[in-house]
PDB file of N, CA, C and O in Angstrom:
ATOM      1  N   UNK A   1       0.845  -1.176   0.000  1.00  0.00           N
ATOM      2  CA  UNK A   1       0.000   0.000   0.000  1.00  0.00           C
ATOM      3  C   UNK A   1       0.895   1.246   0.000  1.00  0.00           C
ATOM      4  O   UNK A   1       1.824   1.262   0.808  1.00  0.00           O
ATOM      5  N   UNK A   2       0.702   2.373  -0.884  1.00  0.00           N
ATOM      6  CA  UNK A   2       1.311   3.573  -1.094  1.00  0.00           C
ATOM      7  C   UNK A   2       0.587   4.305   0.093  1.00  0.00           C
ATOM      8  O   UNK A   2      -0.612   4.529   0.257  1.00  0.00           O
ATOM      9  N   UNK A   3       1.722   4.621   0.906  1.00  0.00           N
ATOM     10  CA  UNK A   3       1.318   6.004   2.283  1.00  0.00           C
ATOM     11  C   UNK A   3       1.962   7.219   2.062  1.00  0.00           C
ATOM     12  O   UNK A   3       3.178   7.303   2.238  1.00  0.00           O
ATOM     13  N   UNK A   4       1.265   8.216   1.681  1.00  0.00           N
ATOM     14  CA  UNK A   4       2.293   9.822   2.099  1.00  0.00           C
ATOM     15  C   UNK A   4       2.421  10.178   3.098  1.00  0.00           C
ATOM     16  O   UNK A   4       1.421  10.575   3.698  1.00  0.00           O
ATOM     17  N   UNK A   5       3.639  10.199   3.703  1.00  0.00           N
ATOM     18  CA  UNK A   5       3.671  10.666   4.896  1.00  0.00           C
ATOM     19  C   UNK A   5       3.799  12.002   4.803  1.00  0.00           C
ATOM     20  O   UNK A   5       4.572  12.571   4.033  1.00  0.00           O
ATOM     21  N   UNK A   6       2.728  12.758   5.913  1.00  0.00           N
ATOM     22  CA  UNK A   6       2.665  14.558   6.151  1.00  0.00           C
ATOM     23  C   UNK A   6       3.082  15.089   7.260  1.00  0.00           C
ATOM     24  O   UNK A   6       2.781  16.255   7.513  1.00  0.00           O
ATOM     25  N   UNK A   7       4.076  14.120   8.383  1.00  0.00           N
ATOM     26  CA  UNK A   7       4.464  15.103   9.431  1.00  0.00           C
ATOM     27  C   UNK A   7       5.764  14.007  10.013  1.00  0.00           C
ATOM     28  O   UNK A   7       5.846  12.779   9.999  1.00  0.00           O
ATOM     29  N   UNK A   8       6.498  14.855  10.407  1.00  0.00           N
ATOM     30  CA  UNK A   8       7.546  13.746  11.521  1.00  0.00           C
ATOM     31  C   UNK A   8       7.421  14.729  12.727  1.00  0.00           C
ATOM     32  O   UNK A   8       6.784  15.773  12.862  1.00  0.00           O
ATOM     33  N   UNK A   9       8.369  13.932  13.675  1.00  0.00           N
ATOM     34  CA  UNK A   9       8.686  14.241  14.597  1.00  0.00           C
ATOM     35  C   UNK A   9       9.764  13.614  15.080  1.00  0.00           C
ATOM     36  O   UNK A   9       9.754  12.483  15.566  1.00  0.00           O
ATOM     37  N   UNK A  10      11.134  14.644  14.907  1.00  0.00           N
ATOM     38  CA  UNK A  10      12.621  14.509  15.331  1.00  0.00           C
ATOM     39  C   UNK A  10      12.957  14.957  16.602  1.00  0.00           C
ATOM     40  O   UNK A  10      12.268  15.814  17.155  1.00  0.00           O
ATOM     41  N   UNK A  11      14.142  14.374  17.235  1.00  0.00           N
ATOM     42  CA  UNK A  11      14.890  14.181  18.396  1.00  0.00           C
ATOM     43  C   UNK A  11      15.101  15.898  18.428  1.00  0.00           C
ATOM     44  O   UNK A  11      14.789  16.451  19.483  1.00  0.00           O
ATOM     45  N   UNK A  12      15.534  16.604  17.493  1.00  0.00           N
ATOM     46  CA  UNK A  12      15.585  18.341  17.571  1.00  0.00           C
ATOM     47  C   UNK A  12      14.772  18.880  16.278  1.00  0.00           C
ATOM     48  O   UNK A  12      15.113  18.832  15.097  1.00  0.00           O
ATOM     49  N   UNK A  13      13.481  19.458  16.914  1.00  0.00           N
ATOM     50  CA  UNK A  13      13.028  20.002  15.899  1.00  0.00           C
ATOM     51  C   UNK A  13      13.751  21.071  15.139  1.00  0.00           C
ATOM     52  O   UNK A  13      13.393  21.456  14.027  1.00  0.00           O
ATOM     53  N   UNK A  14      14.572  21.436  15.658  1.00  0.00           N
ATOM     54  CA  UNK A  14      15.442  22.473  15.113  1.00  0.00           C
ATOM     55  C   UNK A  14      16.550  22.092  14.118  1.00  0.00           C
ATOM     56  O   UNK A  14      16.986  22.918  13.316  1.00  0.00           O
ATOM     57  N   UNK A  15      16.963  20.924  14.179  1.00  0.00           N
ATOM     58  CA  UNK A  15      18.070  20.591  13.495  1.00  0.00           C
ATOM     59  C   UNK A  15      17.947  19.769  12.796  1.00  0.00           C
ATOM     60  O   UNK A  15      17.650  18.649  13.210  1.00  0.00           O
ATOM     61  N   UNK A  16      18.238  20.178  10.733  1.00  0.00           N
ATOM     62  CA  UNK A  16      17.939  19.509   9.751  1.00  0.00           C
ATOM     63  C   UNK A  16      18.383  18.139   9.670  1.00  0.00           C
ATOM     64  O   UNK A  16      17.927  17.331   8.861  1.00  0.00           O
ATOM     65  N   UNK A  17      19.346  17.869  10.585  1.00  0.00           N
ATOM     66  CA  UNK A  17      20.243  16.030  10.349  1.00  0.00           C
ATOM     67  C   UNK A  17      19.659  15.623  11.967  1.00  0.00           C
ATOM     68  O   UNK A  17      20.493  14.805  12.356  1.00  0.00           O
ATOM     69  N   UNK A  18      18.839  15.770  12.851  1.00  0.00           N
ATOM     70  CA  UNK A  18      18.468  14.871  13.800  1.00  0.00           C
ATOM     71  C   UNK A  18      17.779  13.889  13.496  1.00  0.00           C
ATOM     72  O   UNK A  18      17.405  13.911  12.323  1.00  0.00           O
ATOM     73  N   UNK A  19      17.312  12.639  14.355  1.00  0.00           N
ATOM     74  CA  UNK A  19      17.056  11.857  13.474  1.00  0.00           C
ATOM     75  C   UNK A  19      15.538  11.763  13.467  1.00  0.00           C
ATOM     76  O   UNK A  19      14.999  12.417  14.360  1.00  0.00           O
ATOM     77  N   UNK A  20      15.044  11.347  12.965  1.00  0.00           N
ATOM     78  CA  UNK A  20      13.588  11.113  13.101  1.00  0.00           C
ATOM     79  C   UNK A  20      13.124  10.296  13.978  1.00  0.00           C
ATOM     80  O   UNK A  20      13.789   9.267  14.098  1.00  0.00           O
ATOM     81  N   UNK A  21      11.882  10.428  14.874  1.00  0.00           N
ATOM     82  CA  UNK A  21      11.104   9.484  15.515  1.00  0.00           C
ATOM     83  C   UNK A  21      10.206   8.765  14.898  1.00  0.00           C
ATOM     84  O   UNK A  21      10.325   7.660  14.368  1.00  0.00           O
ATOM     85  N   UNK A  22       8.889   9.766  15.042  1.00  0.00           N
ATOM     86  CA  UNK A  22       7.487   9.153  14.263  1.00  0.00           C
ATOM     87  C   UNK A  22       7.534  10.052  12.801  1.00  0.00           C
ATOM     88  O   UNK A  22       8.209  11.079  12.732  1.00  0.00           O
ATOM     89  N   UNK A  23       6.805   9.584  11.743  1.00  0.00           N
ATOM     90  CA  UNK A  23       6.413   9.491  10.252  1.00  0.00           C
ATOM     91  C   UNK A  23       4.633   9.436  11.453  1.00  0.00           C
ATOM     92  O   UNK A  23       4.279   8.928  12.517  1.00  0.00           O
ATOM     93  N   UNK A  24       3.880  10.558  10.059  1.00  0.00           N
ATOM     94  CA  UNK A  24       2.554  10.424  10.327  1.00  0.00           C
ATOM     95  C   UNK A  24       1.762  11.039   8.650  1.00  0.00           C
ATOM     96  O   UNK A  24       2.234  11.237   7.531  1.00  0.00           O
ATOM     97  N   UNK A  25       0.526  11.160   9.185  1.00  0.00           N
ATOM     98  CA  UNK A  25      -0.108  11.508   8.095  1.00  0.00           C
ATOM     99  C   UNK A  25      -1.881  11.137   8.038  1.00  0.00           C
ATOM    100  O   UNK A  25      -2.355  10.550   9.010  1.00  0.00           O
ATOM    101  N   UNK A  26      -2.839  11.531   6.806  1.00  0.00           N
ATOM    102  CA  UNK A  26      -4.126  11.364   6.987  1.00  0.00           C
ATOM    103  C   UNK A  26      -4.890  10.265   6.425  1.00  0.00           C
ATOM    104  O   UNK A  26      -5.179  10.228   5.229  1.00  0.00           O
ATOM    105  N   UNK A  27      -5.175   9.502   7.136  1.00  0.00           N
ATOM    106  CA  UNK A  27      -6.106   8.611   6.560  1.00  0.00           C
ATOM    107  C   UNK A  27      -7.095   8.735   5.503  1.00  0.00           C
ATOM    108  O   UNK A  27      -7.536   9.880   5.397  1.00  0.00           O
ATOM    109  N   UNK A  28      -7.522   7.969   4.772  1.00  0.00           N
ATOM    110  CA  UNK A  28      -9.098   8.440   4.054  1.00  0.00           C
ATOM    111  C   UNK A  28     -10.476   8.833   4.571  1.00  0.00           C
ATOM    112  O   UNK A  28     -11.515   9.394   4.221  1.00  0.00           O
ATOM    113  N   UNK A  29      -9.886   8.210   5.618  1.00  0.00           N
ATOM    114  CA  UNK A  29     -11.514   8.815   6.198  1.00  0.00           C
ATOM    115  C   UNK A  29     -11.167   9.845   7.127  1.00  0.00           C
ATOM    116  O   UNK A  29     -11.868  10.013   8.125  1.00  0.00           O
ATOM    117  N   UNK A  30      -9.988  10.674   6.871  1.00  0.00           N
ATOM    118  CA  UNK A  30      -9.753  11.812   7.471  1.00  0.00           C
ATOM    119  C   UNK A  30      -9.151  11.629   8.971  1.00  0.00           C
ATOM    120  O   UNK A  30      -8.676  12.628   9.513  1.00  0.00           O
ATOM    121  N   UNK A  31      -9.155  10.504   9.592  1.00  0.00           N
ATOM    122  CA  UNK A  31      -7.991  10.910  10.600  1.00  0.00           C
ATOM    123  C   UNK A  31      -7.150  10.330  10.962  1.00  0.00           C
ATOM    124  O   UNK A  31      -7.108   9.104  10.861  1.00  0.00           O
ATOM    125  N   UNK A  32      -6.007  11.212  11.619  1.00  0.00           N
ATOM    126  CA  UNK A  32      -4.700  11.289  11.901  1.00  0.00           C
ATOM    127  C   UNK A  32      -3.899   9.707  12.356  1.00  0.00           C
ATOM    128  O   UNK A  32      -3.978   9.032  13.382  1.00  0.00           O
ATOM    129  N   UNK A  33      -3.343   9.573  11.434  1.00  0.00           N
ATOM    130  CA  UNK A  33      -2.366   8.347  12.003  1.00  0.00           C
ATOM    131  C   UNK A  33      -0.986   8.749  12.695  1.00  0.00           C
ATOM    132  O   UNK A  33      -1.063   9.964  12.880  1.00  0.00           O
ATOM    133  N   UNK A  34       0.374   8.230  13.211  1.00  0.00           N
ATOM    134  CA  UNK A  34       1.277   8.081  13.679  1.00  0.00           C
ATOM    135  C   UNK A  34       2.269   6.682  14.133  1.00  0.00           C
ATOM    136  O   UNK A  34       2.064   5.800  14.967  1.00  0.00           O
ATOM    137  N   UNK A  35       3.273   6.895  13.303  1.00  0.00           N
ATOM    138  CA  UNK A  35       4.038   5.197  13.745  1.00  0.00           C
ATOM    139  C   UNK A  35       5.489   5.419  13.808  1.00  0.00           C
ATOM    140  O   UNK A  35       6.165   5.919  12.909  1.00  0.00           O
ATOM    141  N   UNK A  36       6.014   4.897  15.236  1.00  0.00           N
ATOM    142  CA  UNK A  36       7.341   4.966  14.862  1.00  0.00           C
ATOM    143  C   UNK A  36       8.243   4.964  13.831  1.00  0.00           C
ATOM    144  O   UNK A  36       7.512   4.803  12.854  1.00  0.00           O
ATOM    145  N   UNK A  37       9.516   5.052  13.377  1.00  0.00           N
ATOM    146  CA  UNK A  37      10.280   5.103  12.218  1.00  0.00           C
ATOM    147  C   UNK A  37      10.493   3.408  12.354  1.00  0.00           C
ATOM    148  O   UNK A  37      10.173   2.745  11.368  1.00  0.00           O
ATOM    149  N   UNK A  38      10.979   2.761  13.447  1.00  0.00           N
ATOM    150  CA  UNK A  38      11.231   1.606  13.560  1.00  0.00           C
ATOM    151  C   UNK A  38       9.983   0.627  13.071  1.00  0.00           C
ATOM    152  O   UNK A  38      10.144  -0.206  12.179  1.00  0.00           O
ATOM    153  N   UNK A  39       9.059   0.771  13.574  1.00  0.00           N
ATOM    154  CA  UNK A  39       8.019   0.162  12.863  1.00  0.00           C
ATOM    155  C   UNK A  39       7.348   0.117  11.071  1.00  0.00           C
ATOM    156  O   UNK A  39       6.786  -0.752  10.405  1.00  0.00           O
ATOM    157  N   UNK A  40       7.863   1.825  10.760  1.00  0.00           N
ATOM    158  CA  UNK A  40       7.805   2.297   9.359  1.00  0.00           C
ATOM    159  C   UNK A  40       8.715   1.413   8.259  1.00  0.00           C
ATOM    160  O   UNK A  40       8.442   1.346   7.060  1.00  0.00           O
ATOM    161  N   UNK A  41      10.007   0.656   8.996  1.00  0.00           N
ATOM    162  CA  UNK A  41      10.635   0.346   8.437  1.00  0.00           C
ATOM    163  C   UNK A  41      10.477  -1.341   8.535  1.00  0.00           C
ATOM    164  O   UNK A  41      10.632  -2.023   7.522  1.00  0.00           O
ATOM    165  N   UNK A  42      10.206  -1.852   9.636  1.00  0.00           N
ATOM    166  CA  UNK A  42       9.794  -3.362   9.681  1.00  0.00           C
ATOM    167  C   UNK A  42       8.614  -3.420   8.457  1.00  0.00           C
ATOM    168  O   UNK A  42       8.923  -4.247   7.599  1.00  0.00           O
ATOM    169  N   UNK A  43       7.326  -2.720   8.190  1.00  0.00           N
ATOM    170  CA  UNK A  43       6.355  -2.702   7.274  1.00  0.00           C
ATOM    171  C   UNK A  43       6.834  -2.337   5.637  1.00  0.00           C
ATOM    172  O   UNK A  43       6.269  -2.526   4.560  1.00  0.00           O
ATOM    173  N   UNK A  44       7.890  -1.846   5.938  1.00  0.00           N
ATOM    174  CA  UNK A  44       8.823  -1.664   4.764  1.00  0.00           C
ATOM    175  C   UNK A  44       9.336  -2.762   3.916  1.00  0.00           C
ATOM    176  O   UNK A  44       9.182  -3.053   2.730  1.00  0.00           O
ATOM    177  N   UNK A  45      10.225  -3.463   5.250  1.00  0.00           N
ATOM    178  CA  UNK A  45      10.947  -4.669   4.472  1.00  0.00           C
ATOM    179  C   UNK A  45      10.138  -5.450   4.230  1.00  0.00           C
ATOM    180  O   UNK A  45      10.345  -5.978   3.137  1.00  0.00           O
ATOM    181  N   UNK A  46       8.714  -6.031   5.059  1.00  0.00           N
ATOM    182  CA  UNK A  46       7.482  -6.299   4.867  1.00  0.00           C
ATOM    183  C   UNK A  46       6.824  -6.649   3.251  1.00  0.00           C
ATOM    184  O   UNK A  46       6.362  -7.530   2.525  1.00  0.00           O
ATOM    185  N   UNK A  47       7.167  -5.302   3.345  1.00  0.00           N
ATOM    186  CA  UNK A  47       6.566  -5.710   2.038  1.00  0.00           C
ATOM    187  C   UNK A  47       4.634  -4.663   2.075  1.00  0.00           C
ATOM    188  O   UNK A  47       3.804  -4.430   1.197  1.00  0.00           O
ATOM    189  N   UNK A  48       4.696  -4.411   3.246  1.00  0.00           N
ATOM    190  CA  UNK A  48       3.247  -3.632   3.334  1.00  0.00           C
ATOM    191  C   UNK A  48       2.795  -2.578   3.433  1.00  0.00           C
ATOM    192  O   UNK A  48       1.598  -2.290   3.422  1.00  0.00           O
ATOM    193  N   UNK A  49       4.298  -1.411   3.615  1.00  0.00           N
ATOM    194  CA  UNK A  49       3.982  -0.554   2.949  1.00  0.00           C
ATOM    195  C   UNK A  49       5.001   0.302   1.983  1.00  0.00           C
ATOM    196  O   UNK A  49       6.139  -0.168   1.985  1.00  0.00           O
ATOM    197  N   UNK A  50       4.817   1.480   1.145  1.00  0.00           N
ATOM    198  CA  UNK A  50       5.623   1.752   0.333  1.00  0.00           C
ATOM    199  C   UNK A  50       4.776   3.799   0.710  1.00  0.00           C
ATOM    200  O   UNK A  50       3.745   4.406   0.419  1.00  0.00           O
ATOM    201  N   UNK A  51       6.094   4.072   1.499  1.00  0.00           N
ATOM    202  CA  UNK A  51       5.925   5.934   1.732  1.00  0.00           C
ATOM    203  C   UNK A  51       6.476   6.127   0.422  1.00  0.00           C
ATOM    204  O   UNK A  51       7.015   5.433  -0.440  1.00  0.00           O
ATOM    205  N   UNK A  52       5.946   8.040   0.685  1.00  0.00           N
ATOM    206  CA  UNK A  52       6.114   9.201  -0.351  1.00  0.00           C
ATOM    207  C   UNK A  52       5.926  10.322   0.672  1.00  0.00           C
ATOM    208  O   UNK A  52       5.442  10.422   1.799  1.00  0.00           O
ATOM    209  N   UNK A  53       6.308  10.835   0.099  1.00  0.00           N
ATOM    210  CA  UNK A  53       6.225  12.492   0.342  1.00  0.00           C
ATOM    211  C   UNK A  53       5.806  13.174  -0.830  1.00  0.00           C
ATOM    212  O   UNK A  53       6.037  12.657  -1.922  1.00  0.00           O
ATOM    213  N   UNK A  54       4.997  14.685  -0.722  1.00  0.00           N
ATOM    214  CA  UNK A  54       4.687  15.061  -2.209  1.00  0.00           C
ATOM    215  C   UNK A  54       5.639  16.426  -2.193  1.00  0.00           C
ATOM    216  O   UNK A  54       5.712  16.923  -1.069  1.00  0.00           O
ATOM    217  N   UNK A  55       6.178  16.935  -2.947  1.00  0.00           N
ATOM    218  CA  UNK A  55       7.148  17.982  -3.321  1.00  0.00           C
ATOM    219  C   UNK A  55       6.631  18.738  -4.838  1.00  0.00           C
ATOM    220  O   UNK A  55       7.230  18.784  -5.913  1.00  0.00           O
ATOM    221  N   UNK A  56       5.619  19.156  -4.545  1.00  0.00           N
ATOM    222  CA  UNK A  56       4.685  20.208  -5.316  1.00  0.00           C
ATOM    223  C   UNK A  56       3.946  19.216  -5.713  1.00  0.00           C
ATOM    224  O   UNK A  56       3.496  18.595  -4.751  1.00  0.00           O
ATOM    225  N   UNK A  57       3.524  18.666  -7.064  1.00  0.00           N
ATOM    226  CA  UNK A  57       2.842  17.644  -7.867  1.00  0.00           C
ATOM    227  C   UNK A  57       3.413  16.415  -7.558  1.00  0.00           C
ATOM    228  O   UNK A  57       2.703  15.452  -7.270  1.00  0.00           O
ATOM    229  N   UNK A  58       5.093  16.328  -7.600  1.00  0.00           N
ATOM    230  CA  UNK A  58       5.912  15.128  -7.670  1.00  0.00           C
ATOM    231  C   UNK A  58       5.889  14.262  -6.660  1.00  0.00           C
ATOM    232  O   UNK A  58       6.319  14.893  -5.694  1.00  0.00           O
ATOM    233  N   UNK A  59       5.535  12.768  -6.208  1.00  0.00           N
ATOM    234  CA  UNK A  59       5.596  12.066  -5.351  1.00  0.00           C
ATOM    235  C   UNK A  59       6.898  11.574  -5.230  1.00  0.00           C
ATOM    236  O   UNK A  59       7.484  11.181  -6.239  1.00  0.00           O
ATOM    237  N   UNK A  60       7.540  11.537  -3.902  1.00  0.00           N
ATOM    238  CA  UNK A  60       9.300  11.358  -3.964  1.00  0.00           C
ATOM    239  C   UNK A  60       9.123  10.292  -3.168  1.00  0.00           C
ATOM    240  O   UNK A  60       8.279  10.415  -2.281  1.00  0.00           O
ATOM    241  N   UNK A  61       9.972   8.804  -3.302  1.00  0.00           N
ATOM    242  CA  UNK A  61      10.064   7.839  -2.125  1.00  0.00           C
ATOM    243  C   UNK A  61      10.478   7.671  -1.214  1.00  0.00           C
ATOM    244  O   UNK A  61      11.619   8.120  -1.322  1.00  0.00           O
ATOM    245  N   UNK A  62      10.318   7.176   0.042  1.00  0.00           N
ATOM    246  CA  UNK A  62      11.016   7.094   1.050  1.00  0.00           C
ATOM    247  C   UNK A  62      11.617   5.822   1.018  1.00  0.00           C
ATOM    248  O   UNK A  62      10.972   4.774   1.049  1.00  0.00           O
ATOM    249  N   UNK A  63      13.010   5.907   0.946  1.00  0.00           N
ATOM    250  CA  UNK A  63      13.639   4.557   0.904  1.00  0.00           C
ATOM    251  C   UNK A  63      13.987   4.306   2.425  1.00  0.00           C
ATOM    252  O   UNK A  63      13.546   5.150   3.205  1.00  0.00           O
ATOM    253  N   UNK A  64      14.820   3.115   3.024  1.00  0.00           N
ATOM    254  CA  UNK A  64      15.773   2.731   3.737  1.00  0.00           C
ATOM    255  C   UNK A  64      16.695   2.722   3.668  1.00  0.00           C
ATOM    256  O   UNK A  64      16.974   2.095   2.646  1.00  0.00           O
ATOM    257  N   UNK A  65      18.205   3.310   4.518  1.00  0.00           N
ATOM    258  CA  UNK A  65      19.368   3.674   4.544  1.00  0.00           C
ATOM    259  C   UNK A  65      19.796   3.314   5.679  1.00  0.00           C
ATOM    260  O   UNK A  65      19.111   3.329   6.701  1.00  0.00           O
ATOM    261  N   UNK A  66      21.242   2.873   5.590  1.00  0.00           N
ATOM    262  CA  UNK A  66      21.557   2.360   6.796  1.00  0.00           C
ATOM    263  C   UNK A  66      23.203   3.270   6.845  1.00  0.00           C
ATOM    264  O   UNK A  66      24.028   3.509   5.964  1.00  0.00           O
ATOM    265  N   UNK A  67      23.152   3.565   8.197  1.00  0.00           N
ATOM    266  CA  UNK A  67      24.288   4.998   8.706  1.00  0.00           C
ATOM    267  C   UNK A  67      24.976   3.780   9.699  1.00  0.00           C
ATOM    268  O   UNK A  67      24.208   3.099  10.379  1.00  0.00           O
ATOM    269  N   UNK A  68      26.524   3.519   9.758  1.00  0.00           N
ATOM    270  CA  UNK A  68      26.702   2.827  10.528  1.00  0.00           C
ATOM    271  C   UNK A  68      26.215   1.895  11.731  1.00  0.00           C
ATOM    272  O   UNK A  68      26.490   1.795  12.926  1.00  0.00           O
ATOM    273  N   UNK A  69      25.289   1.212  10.760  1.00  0.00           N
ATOM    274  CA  UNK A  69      24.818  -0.352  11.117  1.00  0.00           C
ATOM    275  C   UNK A  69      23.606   0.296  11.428  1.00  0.00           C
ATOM    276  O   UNK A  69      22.996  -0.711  11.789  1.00  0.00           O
ATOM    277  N   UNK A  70      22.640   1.382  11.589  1.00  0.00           N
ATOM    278  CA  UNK A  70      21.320   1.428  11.793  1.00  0.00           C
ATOM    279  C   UNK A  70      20.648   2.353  11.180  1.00  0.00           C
ATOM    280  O   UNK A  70      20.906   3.502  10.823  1.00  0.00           O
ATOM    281  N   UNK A  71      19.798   1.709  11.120  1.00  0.00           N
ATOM    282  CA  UNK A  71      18.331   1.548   9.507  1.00  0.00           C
ATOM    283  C   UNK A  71      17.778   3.060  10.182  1.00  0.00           C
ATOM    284  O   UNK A  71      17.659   3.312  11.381  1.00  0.00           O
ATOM    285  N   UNK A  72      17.453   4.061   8.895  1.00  0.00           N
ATOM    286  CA  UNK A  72      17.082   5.283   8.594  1.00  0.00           C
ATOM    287  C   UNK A  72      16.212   4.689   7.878  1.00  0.00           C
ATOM    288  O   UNK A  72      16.110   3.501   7.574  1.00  0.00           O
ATOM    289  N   UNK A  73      14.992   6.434   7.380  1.00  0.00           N
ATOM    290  CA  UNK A  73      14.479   6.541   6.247  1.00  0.00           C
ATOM    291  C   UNK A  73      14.809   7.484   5.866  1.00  0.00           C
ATOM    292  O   UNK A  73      15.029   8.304   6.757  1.00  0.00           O
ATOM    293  N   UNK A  74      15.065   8.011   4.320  1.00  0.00           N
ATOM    294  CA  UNK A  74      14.883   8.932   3.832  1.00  0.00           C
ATOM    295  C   UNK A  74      14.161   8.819   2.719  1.00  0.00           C
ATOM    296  O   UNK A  74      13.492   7.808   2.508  1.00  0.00           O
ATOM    297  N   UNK A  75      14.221  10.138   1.626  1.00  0.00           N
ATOM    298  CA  UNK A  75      13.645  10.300   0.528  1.00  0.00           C
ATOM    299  C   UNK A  75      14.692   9.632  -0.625  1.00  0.00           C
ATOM    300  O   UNK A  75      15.702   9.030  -0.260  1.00  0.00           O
ATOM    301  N   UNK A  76      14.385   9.781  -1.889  1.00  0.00           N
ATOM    302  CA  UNK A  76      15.129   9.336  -3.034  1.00  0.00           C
ATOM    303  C   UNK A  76      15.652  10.520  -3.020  1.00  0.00           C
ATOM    304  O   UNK A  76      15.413  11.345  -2.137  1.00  0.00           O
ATOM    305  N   UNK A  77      16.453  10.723  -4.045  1.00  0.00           N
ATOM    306  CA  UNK A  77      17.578  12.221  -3.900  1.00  0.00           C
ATOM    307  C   UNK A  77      16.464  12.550  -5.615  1.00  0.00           C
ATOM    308  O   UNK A  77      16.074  11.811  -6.519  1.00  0.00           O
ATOM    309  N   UNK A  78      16.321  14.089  -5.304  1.00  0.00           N
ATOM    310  CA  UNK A  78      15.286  14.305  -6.109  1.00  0.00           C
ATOM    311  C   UNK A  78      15.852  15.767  -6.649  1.00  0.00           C
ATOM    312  O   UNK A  78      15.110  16.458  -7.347  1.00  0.00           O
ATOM    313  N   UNK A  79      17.567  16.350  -6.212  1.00  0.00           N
ATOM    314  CA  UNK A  79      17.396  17.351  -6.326  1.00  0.00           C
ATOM    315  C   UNK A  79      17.538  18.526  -5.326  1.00  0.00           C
ATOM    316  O   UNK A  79      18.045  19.648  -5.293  1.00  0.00           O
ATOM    317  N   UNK A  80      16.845  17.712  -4.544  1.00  0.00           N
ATOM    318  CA  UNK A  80      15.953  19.445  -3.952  1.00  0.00           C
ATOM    319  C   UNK A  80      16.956  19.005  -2.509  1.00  0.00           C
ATOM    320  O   UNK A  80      17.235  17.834  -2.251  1.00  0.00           O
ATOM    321  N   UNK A  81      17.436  20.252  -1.622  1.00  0.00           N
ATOM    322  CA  UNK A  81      17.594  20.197  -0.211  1.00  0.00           C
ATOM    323  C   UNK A  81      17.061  21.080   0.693  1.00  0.00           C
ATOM    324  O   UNK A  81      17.081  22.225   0.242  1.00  0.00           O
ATOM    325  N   UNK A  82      16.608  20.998   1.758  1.00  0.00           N
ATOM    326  CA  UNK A  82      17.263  19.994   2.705  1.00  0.00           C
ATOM    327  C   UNK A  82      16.250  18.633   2.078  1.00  0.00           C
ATOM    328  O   UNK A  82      15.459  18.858   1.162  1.00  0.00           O
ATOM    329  N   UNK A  83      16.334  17.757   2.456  1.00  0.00           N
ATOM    330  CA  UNK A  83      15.514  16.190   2.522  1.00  0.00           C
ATOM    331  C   UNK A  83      13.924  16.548   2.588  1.00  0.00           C
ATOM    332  O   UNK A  83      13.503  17.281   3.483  1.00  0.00           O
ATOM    333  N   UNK A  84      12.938  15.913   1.451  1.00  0.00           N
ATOM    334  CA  UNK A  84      11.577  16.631   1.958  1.00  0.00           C
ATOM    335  C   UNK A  84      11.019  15.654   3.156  1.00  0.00           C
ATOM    336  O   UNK A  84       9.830  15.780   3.448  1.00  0.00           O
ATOM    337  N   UNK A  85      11.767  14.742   3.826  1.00  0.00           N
ATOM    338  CA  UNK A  85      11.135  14.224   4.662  1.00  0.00           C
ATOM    339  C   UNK A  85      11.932  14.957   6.082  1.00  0.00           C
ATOM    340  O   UNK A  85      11.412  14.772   7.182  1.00  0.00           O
ATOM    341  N   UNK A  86      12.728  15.472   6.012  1.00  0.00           N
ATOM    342  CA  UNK A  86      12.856  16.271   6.930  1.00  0.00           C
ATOM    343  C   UNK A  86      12.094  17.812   7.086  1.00  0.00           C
ATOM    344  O   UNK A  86      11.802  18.496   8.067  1.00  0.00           O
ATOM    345  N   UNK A  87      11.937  17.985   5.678  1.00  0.00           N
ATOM    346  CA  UNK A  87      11.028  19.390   6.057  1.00  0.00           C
ATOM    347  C   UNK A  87       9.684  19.223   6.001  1.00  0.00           C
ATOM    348  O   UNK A  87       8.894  20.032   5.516  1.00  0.00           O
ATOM    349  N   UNK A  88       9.376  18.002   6.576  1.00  0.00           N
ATOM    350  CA  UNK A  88       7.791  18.047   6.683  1.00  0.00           C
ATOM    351  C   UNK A  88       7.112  18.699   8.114  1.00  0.00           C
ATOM    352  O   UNK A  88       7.623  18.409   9.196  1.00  0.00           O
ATOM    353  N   UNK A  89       6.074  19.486   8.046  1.00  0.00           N
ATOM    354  CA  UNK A  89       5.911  19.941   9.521  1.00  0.00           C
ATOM    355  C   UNK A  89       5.904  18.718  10.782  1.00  0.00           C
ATOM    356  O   UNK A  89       6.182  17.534  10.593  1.00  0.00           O
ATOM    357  N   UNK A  90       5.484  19.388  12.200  1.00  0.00           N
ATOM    358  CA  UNK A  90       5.536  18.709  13.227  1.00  0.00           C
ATOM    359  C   UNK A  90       4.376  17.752  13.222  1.00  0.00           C
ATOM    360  O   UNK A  90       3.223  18.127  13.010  1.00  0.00           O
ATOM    361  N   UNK A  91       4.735  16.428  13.477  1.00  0.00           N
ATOM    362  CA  UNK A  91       3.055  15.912  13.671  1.00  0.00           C
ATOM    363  C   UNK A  91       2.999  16.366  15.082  1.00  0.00           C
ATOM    364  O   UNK A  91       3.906  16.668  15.858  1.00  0.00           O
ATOM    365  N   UNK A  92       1.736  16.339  15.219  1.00  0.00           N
ATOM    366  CA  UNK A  92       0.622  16.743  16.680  1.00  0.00           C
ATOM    367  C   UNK A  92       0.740  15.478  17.496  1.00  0.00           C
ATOM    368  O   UNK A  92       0.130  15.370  18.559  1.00  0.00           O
TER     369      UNK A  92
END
């Protein structure tokens, strides 16, 4: 299943390379989900789900990356900086 994710929430909201916690975003029937990054990524390798982010019209992917021995997400490199999954607002 394709999810856009519309909000994180990092260790410093202030700082573009902290790492991420929760990935969130809106359901179809309009409300608010939230899931750890660790869990984002077990459903990943899974096989059950497949994130995006949208960056005007363009849907960008969120892959898996691994930073000395532990599993990140980011976006595909699209270009654009900072990361659009880092500049997504705060989830609530």
């Amino acid at each position: 299943m394709r999810v856009e994710i519309k909000c994180i929430n990092k260790s410093n909201r202030f700082s573009p390379y902290e790492r991420i916690l929760n990935i969130g975003g809106i359901n179809p029937n309009g409300t608010r989900w939230k899931i750890t990054v660790d869990r984002a990524i077990q459903g990943m390798e899974q096989g059950k789900w497949q994130f995006f982010v949208r960056n005007g019209l363009a849907q960008v992917d969120v892959v898996i990356a691994v930073h000395i021995g532990h599993k990140y997400i980011k976006t595909k490199n699209d270009g654009i900086e900072p990361n659009n999954l880092l500049s997504l607002p705060e989830c609530p």
